[in-house]
C-alpha positions as CSV (number, residue, x, y, z in Angstrom):
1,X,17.1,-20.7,-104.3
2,X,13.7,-22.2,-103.8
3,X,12.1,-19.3,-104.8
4,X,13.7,-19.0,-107.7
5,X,13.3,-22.4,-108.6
6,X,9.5,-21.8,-108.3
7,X,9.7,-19.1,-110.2
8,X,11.5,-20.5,-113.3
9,X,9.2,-23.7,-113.1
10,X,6.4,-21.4,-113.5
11,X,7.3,-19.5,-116.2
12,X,8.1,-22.1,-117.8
13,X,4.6,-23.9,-117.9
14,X,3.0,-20.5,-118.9
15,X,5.6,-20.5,-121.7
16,X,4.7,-24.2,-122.9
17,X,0.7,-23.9,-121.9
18,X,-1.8,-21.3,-123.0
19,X,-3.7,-22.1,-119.9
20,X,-2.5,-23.0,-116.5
21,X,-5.1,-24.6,-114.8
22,X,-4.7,-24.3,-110.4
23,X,-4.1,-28.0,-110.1
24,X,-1.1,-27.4,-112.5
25,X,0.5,-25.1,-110.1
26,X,0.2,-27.0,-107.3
27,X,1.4,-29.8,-108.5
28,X,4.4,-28.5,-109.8
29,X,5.1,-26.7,-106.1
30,X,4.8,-30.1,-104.4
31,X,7.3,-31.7,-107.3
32,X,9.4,-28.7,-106.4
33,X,8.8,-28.6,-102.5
34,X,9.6,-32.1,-102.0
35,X,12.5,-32.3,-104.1
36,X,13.8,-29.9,-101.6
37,X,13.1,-31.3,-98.5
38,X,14.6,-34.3,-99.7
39,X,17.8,-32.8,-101.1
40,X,18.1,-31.1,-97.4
41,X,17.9,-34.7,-95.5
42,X,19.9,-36.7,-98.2
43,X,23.1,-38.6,-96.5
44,X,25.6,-39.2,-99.6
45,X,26.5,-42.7,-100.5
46,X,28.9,-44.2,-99.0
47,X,29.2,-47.5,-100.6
48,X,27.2,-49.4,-103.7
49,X,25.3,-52.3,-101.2
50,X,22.3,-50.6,-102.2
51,X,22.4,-51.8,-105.9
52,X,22.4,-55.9,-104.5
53,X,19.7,-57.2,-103.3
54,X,18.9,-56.7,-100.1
55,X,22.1,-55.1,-99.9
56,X,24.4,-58.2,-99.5
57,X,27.0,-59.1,-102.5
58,X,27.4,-62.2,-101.6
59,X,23.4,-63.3,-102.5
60,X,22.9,-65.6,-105.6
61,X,23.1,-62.9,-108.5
62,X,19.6,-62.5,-110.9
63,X,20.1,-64.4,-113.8
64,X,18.2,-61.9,-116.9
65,X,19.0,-64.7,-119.9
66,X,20.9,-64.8,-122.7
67,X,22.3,-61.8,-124.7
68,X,24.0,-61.0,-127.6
69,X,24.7,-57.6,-126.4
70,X,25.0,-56.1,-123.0
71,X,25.4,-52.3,-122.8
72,X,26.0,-50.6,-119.3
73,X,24.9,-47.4,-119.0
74,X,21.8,-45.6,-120.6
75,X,23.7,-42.3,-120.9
76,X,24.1,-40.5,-124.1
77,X,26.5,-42.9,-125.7
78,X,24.5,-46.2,-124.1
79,X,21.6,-45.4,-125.5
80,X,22.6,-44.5,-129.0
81,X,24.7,-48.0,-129.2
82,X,22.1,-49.9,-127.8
83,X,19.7,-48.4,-130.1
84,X,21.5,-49.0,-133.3
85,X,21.9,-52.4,-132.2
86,X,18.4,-52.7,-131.7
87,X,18.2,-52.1,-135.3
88,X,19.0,-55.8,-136.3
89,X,15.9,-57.5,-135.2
90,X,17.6,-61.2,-134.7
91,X,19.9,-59.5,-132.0
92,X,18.9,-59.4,-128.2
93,X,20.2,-56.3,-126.3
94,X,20.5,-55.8,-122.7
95,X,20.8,-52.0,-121.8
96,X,22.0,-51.7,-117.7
97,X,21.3,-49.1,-116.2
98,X,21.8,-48.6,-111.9
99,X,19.5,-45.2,-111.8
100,X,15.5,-45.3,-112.1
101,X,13.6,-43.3,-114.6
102,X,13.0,-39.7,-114.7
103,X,10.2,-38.2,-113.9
104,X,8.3,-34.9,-114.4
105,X,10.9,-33.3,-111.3
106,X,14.1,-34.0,-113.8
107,X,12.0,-32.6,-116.1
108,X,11.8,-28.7,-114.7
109,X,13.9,-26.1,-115.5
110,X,17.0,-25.4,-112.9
111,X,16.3,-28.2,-110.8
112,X,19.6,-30.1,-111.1
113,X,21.0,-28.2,-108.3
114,X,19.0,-30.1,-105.8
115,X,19.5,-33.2,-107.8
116,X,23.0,-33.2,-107.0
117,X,22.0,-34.4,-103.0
118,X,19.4,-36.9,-104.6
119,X,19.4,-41.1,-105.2
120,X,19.6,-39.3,-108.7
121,X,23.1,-38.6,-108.2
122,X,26.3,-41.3,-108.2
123,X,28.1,-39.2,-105.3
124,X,31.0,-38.8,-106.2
125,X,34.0,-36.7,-105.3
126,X,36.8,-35.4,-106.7
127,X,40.3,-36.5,-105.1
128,X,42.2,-33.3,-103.1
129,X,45.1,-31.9,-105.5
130,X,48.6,-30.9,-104.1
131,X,48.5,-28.4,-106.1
132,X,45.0,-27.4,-107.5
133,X,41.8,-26.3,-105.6
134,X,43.3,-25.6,-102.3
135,X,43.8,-29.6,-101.7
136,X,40.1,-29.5,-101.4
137,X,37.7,-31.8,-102.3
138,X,34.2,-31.5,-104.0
139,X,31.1,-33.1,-105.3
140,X,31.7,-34.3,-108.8
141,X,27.7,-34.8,-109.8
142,X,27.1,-37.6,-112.3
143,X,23.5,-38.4,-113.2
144,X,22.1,-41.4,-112.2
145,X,18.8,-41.8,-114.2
146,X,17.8,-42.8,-117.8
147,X,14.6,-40.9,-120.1
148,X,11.9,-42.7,-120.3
């Protein structure tokens, strides 16, 4: 898989560049290569103390100021509404979003497979059936990241 990965990465930059300089290349292989070894090593989350700080809910909570509009979540619909608020200038809009911003790995071809066992990923699971999918259970891979 990381081979074909590489592959489709490359093509890709010859297909968007006329020239490909060597630095190019290896920068996308380390992009590529260490998205990997992290994906391999990633524990899924288990809880949400990571989004407090210092990981205890009980802390004082950051106070951001005052809003006419608070929007959670930067995915497609967020970010539209948030937008098109945006629009009226006399409004002040906070957009939420738990995930960081993308970076150049989000942006190659194919590589969403390994973002699936990423901090890129919520980590979720499906709940076992009775009487669908073998009363199995399985990653259920929602994106946890916003364009910049």
């Amino acid at each position: 898989m990381f081979i074909l990965i590489m592959l489709i990465a490359y093509s890709q930059l010859v297909y968007t560049c006329n020239e490909v300089s060597e630095s190019q290349i290896d920068y996308l292989e380390s992009l590529i290569d260490s998205g990997f070894q992290k994906s391999k090593t990633y524990n899924t989350r288990t809880d949400n103390s990571d989004f407090f700080p210092n990981g205890n809910i009980n802390e004082e909570p950051i106070k951001y100021g005052m809003y006419d509009f608070i929007v959670v979540g930067a995915g497609s619909s967020g970010s539209v509404v948030s937008s098109r608020l945006s629009e009226v200038e006399k409004w002040n809009i906070l957009l939420l979003e738990a995930g960081d911003f993308d970076d150049d790995f989000t942006q190659i071809p194919y590589t969403y497979t390994l973002l699936h066992f990423s901090e890129r990923n919520w980590g979720y699971f499906t709940t076992p059936q009775k009487n669908g999918c073998f009363g199995k259970k399985f990653s259920y891979p929602l994106g946890l990241t916003m364009l910049k």
